[in-house]
N, C-alpha and C positions, 0 to 999 in steps of 0.2 A: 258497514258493520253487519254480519249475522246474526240470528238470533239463534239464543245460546238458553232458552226455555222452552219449554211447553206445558199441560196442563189435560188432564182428565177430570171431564165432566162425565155426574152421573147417568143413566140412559134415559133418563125421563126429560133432557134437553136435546130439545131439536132446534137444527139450524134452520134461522128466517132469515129468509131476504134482505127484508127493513125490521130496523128496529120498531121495539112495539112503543116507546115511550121517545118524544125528542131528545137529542144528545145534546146536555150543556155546553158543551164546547164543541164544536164537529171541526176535525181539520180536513181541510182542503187534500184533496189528491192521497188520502191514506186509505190503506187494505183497511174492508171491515168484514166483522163478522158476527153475528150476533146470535143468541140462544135464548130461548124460551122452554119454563117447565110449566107445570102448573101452577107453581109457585112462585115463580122468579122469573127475573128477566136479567142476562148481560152480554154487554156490546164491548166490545172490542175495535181499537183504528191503532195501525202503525202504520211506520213510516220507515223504509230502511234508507241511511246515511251514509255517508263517509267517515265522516267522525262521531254519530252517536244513531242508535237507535230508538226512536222515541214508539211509543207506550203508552197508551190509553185507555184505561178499565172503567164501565160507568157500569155498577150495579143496582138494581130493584129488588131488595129480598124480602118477601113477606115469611121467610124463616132462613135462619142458621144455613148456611152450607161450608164445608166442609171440601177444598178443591186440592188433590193432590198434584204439585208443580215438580217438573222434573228440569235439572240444569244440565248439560251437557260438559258445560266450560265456565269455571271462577272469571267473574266478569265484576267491574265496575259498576255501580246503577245511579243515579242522582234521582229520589223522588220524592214526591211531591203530593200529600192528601189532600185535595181543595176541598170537599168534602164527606162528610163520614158522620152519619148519626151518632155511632159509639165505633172504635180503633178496628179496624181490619188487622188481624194478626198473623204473620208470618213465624213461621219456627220450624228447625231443625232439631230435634228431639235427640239423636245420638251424641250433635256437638255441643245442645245445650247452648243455639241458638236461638233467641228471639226477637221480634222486630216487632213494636205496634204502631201502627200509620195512624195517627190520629191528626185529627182536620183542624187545619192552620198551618202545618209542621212539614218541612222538608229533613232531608238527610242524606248521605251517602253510605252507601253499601258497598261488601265486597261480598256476594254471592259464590261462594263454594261449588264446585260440581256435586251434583247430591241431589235426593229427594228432599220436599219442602210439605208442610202443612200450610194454605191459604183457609186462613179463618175468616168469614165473613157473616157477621152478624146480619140478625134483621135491621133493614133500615132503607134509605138512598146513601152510596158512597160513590167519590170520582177521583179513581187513582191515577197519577202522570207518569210517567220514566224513562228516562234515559239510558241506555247501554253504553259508558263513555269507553272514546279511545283514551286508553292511557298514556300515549305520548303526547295529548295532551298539557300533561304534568310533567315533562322531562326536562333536566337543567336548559336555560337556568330561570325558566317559568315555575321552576317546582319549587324555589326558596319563597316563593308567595304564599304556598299550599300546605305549609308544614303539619297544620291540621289532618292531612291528605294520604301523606307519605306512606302510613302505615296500610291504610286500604291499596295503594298504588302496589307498593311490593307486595303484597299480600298476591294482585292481580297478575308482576309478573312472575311469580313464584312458582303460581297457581297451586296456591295453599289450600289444603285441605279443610280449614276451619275458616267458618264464614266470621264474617267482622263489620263495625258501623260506626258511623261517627256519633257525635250529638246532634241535635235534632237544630233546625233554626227556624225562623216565622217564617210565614207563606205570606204576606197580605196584597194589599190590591197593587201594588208596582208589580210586584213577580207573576200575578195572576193578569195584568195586561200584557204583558210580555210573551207570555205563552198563547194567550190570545191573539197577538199580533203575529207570533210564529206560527200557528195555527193557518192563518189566511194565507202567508204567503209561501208556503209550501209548494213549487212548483219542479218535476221533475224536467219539464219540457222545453226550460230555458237552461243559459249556461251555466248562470252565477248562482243558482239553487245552493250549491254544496258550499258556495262561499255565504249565502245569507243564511243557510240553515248553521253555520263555524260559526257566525259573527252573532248569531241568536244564542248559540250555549255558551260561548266565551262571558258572555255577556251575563247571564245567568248564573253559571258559575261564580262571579265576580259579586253579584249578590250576595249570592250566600255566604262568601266567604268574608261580606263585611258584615249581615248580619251573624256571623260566629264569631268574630272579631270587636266589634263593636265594644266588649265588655272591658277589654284590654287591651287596648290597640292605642294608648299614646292619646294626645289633646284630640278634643271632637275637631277643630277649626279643620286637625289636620286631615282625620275623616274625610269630612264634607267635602276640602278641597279635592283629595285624591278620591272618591265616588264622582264629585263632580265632572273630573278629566273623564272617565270613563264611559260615564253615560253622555257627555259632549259627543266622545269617538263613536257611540253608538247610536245616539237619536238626533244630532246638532240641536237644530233648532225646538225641535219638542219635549226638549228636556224643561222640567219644570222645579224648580226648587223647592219646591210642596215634597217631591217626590222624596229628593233627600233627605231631607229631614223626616218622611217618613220610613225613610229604609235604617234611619239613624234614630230614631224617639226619641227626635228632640221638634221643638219647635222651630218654625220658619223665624221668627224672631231674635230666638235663642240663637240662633247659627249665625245671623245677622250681625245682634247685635258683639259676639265674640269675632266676627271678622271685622269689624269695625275698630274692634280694639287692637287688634293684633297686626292691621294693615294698613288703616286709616282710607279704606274706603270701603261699599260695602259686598255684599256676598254677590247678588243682581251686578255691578260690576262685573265684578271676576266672571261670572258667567259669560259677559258679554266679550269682553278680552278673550277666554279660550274657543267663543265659538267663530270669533273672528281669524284667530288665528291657526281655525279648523280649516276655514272658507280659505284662506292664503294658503292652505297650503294645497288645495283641492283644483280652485279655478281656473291656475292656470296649463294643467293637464287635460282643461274638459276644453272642447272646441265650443259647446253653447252651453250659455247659460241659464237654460232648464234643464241640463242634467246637473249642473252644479247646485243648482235650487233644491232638488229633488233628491241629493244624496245626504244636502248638509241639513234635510229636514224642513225645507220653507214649503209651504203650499203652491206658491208660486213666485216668478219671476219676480213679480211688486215688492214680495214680502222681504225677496233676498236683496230688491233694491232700494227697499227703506233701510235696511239693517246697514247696509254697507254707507250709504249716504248719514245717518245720525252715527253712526261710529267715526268716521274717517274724514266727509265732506266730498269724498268722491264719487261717483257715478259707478257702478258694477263694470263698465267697460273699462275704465279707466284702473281701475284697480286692479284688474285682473293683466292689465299692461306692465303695470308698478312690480307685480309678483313676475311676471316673465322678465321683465326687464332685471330684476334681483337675480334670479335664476341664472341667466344668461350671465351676470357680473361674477357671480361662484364660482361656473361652469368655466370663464378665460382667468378668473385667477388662478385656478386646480392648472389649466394648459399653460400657463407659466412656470408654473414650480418647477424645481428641475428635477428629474428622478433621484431618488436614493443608490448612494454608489455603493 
C-alpha cells in the first residue's frame, strides 16, 4: 500500500534522531521519524503492507497544535485512539467534515483527497491506523461488512466527500493484538505479508462484532461465531475471558447460556474447535513443533497433553488417523466417475 498523506509541521520542529520520550508501543522493523519543538515532542513509525498500511502517531504537547494534512487519494483508514487526554480532532472545513479520536474508541474512515485540519490538544495522545485494501471487502466477504459498504464505495469511487462509521471500543483484547502485530513485523522473512493479512483480518473481525454486538441475534450465537475466529487465529491462547470481554457479558453468563442451549459447556466447545483446528493442520506439517507453534501451544508437551485428554491418543498417532482420513477422501474423489 502507498501512502496516500502527508503533513506540515511548523518551523520550530526539528527532526531528532531518537525520540525524546519512550514510545508506548514501538513496532518492530518500522520507518520512524520524530520532531521536537520547544514545546512538543512527535514520533511517528509506519510500516508499508500489501494489504494495509499501518500508522503510528504518539504525541507530547505542552500546547495546542494545529497540523495541516494533505491527502493525495480517498482511501480507507481503520483507527484506533489508545490514548488521548482530551479527542484529537480532524476536520475538513469545505465538506463539513469532522472526526474526534477520542481514547477507547476505534472507527473507520473514508478520507477524501483534500486538505485536512489535525487538531491536537495539550496533552499525551497514541494514534493507530490502517490504510485498508479495499478488496478486502469484495463479494462475498462484503455481505459480513454491511456496516462498511458505504465507506468501501465511497473508496472505489474516489468520492469527493469524506465519510465514517460509528465509533466501537478499543479495550485490552484489541490493544494486545496490536501489540502482538507490533513485535512480529518482519520484512526479512516470507510469510510477513501473510501474518501482517492474518493480523488485520483478524482486527477487522473485532470490530465488526463490537459494532455488532447490539443487534446481531442470541449472544450464545455471538460467542460461538467470535469463538471460531479467534480459534483460526490464536488456537491454543485463545482465552474465553477474552470473549466475553469483546462481548460484555460475563464468562459465566456465556457458560451458563451455552449450557442451556447445548447441554455442554462453553470450555467444551472450545476444546472441540481447537481440536479440530489441530486435524485439520497436522497432517500437512512433517513435525510436530511446527504444528505446535501454529495451533498456539508453547510446546510440543502442551500439544501432547491436549491431543491425549481429548482423544486418548498420542500426537503421532493422530496425526496418522487425519492422514489416513485424508488419503480415504482423496481414493473416494479417484473413484467417482467424471461428469458426462
Amino acid at each position: 500500500m502507498e501512502r496516500s498523506y502527508d503533513f506540515t509541521l511548523p518551523e520550530e520542529y526539528q527532526l531528532a534522531e531518537l525520540p525524546k520520550y519512550d514510545l508506548s508501543y514501538p513496532i518492530r522493523n518500522a520507518q520512524e521519524r520524530h520532531w521536537i519543538s520547544p514545546d512538543n515532542c512527535i514520533s511517528e513509525q509506519t510500516f508499508d503492507g500489501r494489504y494495509g498500511y499501518l500508522y503510528y502517531y504518539e504525541f507530547w504537547m505542552e500546547k495546542e497544535e494545529i497540523i495541516p494534512v494533505y491527502t493525495t487519494l480517498g482511501d480507507l483508514h481503520l483507527t484506533y485512539s489508545l490514548q488521548s487526554s482530551s479527542p484529537i480532532r480532524q476536520c475538513h472545513e469545505i465538506h463539513n467534515f469532522v472526526m474526534d479520536f477520542i481514547e477507547g474508541r476505534g472507527a473507520y474512515l473514508y478520507l477524501a483527497k483534500g486538505e485536512y485540519r489535525l487538531i491536537i490538544p495539550q496533552g499525551h495522545h497514541i494514534l493507530v491506523g490502517f490504510i485498508l485494501d479495499a478488496g478486502l471487502f469484495r463479494p462475498p466477504a462484503n455481505r459480513h461488512f454491511n456496516f462498511l459498504q458505504q465507506l468501501v464505495n465511497a473508496k472505489k469511487e474516489q468520492s469527493l466527500r469524506s465519510d465514517k462509521s460509528v465509533t466501537f471500543r478499543v479495550g485490552e483484547v484489541t490493544k494486545r493484538q496490536l501489540q502482538l502485530l507490533f513485535s512480529k513485523i518482519n520484512p526479512h522473512i516470507l510469510d510477513n505479508e501473510y501474518m501482517l493479512l492474518k493480523h488485520l483480518i483478524f482486527l477487522i473481525q473485532l470490530s465488526r462484532f463490537k459494532l455488532l454486538t447490539d443487534n446481531q441475534g442470541r449472544l450464545i450465537d455471538q460467542a460461538r461465531n467470535l469463538l471460531q475466529i479467534m480459534i483460526l487465529h490464536q488456537g491454543a491462547k485463545v482465552r474465553l475471558s477474552d470473549v466475553a470481554a469483546v462481548l460484555l457479558k460475563s464468562r459465566d453468563r456465556i457458560n451458563e447460556e451455552h449450557k442451556k442451549q447445548y447441554a455442554y459447556t462453553f470450555h467444551d466447545y472450545r476444546n472441540q474447535l481447537l481440536l479440530n483446528y489441530i486435524a485439520s493442520i497436522i497432517a500437512g506439517n512433517e513435525k510436530l513443533a511446527t504444528t505446535a507453534e501454529e495451533c498456539g501451544f508453547s510446546s510440543i508437551n502442551e500439544l501432547h497433553k491436549f491431543i491425549k485428554n481429548q482423544t486418548g491418543l498420542t500426537p503421532l498417532t493422530f496425526k496418522q488417523q487425519q492422514e489416513n482420513a485424508g488419503n480415504d477422501r482423496s481414493s473416494k474423489n479417484d473413484l467417482q466417475e467424471p461428469p458426462s
